[in-house]
C-alpha positions as a Python dict, from the first residue, in 0.01 Angstrom:
ca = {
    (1, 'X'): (0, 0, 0),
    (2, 'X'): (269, 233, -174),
    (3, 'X'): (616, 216, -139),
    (4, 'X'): (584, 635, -276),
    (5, 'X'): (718, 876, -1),
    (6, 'X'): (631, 1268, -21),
    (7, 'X'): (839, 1520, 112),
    (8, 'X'): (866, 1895, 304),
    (9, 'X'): (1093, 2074, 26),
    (10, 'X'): (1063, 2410, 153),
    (11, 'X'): (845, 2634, 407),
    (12, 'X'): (740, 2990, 402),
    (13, 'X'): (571, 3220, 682),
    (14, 'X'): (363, 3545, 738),
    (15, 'X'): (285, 3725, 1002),
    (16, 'X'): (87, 4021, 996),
    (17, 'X'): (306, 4388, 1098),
    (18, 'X'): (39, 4488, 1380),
    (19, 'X'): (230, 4361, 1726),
    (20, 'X'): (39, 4352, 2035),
    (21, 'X'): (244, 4311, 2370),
    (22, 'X'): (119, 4211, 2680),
    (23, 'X'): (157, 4563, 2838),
    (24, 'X'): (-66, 4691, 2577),
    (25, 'X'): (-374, 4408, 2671),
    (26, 'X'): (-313, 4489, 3051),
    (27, 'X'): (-466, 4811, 2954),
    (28, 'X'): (-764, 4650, 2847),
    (29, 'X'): (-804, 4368, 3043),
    (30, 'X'): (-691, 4219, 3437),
    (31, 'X'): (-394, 4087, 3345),
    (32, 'X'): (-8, 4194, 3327),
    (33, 'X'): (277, 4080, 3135),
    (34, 'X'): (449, 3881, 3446),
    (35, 'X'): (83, 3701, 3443),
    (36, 'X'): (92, 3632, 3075),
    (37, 'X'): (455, 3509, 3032),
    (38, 'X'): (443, 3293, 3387),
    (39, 'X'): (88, 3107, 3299),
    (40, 'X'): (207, 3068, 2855),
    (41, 'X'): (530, 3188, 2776),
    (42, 'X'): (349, 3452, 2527),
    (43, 'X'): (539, 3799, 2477),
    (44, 'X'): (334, 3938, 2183),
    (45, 'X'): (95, 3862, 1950),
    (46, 'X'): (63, 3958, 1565),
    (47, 'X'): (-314, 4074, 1509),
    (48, 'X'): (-437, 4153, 1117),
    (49, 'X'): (-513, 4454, 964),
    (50, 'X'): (-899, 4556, 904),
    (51, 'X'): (-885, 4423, 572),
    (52, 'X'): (-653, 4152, 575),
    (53, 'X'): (-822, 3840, 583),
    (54, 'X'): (-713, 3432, 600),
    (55, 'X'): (-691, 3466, 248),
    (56, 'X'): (-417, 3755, 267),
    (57, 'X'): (-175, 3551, 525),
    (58, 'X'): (-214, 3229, 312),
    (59, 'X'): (-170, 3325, -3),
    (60, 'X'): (147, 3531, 162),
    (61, 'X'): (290, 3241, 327),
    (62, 'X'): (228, 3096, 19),
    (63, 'X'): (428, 3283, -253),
    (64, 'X'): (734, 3245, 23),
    (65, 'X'): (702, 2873, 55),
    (66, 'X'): (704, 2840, -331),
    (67, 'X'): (978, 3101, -403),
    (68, 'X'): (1197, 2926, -89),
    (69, 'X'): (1127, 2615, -349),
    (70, 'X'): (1211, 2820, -659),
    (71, 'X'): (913, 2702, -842),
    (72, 'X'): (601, 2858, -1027),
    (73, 'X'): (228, 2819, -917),
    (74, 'X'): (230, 2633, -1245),
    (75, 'X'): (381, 2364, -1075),
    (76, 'X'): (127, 2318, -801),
    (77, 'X'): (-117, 2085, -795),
    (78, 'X'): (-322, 2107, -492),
    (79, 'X'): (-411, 2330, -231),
    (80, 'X'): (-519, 2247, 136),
    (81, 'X'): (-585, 2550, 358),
    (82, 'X'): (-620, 2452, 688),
    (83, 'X'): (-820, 2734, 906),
    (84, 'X'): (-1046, 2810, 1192),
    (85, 'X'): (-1125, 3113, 1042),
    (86, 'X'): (-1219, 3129, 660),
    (87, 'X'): (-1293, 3418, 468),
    (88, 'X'): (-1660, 3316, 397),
    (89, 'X'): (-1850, 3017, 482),
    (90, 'X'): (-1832, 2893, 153),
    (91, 'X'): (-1656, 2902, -101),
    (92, 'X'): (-1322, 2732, 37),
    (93, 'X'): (-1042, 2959, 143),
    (94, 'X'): (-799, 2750, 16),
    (95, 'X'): (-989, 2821, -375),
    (96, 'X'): (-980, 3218, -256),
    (97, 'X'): (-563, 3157, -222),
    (98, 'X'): (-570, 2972, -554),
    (99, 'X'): (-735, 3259, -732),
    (100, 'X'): (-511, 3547, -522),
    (101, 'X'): (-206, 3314, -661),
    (102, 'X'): (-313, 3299, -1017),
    (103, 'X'): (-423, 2927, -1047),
    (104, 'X'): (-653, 2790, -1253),
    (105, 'X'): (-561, 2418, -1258),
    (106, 'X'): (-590, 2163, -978),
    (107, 'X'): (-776, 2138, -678),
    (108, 'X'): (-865, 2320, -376),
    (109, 'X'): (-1010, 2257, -37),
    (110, 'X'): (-1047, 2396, 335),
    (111, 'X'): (-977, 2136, 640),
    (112, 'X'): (-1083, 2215, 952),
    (113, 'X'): (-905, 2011, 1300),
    (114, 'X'): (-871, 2355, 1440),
    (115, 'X'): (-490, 2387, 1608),
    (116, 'X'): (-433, 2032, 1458),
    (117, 'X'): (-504, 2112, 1107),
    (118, 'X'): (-162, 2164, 932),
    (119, 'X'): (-47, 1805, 1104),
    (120, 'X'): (-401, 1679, 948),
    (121, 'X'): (-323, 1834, 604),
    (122, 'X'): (34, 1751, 574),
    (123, 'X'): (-92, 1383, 642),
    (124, 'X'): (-398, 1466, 339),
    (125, 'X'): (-160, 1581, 100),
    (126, 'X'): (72, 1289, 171),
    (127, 'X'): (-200, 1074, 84),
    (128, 'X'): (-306, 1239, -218),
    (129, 'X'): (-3, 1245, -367),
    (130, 'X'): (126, 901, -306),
    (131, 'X'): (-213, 807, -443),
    (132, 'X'): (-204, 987, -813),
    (133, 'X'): (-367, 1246, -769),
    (134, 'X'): (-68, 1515, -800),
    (135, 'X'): (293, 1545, -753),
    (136, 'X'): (297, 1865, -585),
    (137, 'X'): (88, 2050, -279),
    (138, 'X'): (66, 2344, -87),
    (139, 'X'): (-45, 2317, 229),
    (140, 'X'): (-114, 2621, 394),
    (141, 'X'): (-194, 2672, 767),
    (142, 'X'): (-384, 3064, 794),
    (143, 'X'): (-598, 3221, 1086),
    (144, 'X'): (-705, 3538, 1144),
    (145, 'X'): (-822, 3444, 1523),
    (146, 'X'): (-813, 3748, 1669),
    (147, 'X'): (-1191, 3824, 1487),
    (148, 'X'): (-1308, 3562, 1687),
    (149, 'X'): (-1217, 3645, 2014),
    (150, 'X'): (-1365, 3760, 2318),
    (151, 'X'): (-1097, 4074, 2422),
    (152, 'X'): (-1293, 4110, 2773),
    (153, 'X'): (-1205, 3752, 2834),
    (154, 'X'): (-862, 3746, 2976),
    (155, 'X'): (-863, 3366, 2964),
    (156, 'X'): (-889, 3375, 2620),
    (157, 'X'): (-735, 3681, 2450),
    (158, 'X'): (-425, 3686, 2559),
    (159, 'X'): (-349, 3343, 2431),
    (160, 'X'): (-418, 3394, 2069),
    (161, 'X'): (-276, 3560, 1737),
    (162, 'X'): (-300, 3569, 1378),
    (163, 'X'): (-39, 3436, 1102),
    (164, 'X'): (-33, 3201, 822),
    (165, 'X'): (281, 2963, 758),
    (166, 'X'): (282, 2670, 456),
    (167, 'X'): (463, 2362, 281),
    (168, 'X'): (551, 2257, -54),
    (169, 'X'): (512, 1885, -7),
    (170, 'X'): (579, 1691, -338),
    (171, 'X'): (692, 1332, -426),
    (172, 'X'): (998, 1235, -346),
    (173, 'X'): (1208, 1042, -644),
    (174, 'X'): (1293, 669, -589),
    (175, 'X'): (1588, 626, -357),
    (176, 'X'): (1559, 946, -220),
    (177, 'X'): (1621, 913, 154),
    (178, 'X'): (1402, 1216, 286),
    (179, 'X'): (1031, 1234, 308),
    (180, 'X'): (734, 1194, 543),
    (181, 'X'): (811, 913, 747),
    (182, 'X'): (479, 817, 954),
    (183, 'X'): (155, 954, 1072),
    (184, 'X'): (-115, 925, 1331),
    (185, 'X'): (-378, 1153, 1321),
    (186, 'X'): (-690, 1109, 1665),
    (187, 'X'): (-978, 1298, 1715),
    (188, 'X'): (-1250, 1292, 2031),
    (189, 'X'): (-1552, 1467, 1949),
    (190, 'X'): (-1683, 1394, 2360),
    (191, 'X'): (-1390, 1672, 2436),
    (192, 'X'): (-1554, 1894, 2207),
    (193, 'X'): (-1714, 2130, 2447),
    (194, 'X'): (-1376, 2207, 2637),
    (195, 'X'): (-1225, 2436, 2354),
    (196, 'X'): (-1506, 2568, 2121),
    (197, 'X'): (-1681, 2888, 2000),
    (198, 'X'): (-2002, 2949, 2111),
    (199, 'X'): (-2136, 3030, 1746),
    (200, 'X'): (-2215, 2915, 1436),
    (201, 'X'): (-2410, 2874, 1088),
    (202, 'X'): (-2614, 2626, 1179),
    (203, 'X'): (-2649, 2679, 1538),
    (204, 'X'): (-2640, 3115, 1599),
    (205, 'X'): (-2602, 3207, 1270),
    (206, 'X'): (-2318, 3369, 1414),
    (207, 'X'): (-1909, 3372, 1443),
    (208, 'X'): (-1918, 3321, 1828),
    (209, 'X'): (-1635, 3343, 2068),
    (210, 'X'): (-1370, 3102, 2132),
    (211, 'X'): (-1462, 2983, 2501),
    (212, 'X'): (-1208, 2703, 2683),
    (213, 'X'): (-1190, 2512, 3006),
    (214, 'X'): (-823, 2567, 3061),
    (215, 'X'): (-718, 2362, 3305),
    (216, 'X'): (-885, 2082, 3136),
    (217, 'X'): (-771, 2111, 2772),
    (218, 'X'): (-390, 2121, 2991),
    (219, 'X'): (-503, 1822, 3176),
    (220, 'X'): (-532, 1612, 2859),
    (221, 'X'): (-284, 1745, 2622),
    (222, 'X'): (15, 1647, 2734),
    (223, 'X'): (-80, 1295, 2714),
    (224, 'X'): (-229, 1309, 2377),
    (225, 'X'): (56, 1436, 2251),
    (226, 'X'): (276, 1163, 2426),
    (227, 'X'): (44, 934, 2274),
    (228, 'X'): (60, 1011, 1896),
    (229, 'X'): (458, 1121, 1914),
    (230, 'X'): (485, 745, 2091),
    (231, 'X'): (307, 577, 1793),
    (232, 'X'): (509, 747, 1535),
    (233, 'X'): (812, 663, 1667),
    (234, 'X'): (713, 298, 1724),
    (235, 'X'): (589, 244, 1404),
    (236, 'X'): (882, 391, 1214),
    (237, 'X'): (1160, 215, 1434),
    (238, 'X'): (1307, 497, 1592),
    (239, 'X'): (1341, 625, 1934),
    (240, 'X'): (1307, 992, 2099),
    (241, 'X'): (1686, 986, 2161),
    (242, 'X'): (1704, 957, 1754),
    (243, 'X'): (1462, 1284, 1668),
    (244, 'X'): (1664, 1601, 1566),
    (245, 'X'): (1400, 1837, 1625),
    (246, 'X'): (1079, 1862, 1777),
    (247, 'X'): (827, 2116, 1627),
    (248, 'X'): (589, 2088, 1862),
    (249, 'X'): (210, 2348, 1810),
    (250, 'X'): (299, 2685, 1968),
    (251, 'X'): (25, 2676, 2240),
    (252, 'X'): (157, 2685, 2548),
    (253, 'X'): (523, 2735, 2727),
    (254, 'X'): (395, 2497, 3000),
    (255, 'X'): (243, 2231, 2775),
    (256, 'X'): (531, 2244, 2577),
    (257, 'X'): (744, 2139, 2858),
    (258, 'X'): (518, 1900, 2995),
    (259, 'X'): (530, 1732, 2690),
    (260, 'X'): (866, 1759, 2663),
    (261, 'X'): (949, 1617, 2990),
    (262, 'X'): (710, 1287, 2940),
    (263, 'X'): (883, 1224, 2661),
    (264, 'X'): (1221, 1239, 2781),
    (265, 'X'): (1300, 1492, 2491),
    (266, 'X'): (1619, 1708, 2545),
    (267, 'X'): (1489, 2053, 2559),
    (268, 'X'): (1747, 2172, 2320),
    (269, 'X'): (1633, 2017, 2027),
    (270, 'X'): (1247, 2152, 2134),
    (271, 'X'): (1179, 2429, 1865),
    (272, 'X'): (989, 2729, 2085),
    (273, 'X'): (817, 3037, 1902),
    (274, 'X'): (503, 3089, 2108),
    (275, 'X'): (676, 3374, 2287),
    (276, 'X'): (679, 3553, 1992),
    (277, 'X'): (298, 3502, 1828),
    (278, 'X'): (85, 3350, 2047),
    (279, 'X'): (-138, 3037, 1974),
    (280, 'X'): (-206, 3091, 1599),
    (281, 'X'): (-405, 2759, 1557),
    (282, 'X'): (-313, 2583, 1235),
    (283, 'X'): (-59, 2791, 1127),
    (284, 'X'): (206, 2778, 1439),
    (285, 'X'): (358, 2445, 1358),
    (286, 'X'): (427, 2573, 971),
    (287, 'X'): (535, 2962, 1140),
    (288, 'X'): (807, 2678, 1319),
    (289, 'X'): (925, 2554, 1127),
    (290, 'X'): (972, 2836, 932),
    (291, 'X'): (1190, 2972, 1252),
    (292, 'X'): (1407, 2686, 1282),
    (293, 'X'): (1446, 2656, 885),
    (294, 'X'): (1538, 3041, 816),
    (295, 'X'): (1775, 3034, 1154),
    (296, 'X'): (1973, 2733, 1019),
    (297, 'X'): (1849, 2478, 1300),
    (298, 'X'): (1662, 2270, 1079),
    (299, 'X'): (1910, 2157, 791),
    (300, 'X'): (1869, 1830, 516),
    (301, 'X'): (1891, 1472, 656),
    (302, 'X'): (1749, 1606, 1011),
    (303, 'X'): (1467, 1385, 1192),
    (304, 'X'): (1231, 1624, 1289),
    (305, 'X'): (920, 1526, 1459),
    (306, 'X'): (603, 1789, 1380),
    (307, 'X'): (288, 1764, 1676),
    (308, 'X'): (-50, 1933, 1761),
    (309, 'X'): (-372, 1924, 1964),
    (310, 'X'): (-651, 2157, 1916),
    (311, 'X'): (-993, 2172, 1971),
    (312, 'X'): (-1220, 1873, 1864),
    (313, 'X'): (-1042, 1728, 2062),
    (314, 'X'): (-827, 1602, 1766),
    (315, 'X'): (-422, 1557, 1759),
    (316, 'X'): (-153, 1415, 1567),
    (317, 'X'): (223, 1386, 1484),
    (318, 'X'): (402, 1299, 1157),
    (319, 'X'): (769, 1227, 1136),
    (320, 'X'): (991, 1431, 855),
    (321, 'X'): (1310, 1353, 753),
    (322, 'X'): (1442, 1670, 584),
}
């Protein structure tokens, strides 16, 4: 056990400049903007460039985290990329944003838990660093989703969007009264068929198509989430009257809510930017936070309570105090 605490020291977002509105799917697909915004709360969607890959929207994100930090890639010391959709199948897209940000020290790795992957990684790099192995990480959350979608499946399409958002988590010094306060990461691999692609290496040899038994992956989200957030809380001391902000994965409006209301969470303090990018997997809590931390919502000493569930099923929540 270590008494070392890491913390969030500053955030950074991208989001790539193609928009896609509702009005302009309903050309493509059954559906209609009064449709979209009743069922998720989504507006618009960011979709990348032919071109721009993971890589691109990391390593962006990336460069704004560390200048919002004021610090060189020299001072880096690890690099998680969390992602659904790498570059390549190997090598690690996370080692394709080291070499796009000119490092050649440290280490590098991928982590896939799908929409639950940035909770997963901030909870990695906590580990690592309280353990030795660094003093400073960039965790990135980066998809490019809209390459594996099916855009005559109105279930499906309409939900989704690309972006990339990431942390500069480093070790806190002793007595400092910010930092990562607790964790609990799940995962249910009998879930996994619910929210899946339908392709593969191993299996199709090919990408696939993100498939999903809506009313289902609603059905159990909203008390995973309860679950984790409840654990947290209980095992750091505090209560859900005490949390500043919630920073809850940008899924859905009505999950959002639903969570929200089990909880007994004051809507005010529930940070809500789905409207504005869709699901982006892994990188909608970091895209967030970066919201509420540009806006001024998010300021130093806040309690702020970071959640997701994605495909696997996995899910988690950490508590932050800024």
């Amino acid at each position: 056990m270590t008494d070392k605490r890491t913390f969030i020291r500053s955030v950074g977002a991208y989001l790539p400049a193609r928009v896609v509105s509702n009005e302009e799917l309903a050309k493509t697909v059954d559906t209609s903007d009064e449709w979209i915004q009743q069922r998720t709360g989504i507006r618009q969607r960011h979709v990348a460039a032919e071109g721009e890959l993971t890589s691109d929207l990391g390593a962006a994100a990336a460069k704004r985290a560390m200048d919002n930090a004021g610090i060189e890639i020299a001072d880096i010391d690890l690099v998680i990329c969390a992602t659904t959709t790498p570059d390549l199948t190997f090598p690690a897209t996370a080692a394709v944003i080291q070499q796009k940000l000119g490092m050649h020290h440290g280490a590098a790795f991928d982590l896939q838990a799908v929409c639950s992957g940035f909770v997963y990684g901030v909870a990695t790099a906590d580990s690592f660093l309280k353990n030795g192995l660094g003093t400073r990480a960039l965790v990135i959350g980066a998809e490019t989703t809209s390459r594996i979608l099916d855009w005559n499946d109105r279930t499906t399409c309409v939900l989704f969007g690309d972006g990339a958002g990431a942390a500069v988590i480093e070790l806190a010094k002793p007595g400092e009264d910010r930092g990562i306060l607790a964790t609990a990461l799940r995962a249910d691999g009998h879930f996994w068929n619910k929210l899946y692609t339908d392709g593969g290496p191993s299996s199709t040899q090919s990408l696939g198509h993100v498939r999903m038994e809506g009313r289902e992956v609603f059905r159990h989200a909203v008390g995973m989430i309860t679950d984790v957030v409840d654990k947290v809380l209980a095992e750091s001391g505090y209560t859900i009257a005490d949390l500043d902000w919630f920073v809850p994965h940008q899924a859905n409006r009505r999950i959002i809510d639903g969570a929200g209301d089990k909880l007994g969470l004051d809507p005010a303090k529930v940070v809500v930017t789905v409207d504005r990018h869709a699901n982006t997997s892994a990188a909608s809590v970091p895209l967030a936070l970066s919201a509420a931390v540009a806006d001024g919502r998010i300021k130093r000493g806040d309690l702020v309570m970071i959640e997701a569930m994605g495909g696997g099923f996995t899910w988690g929540a950490s508590l932050i105090r800024w």
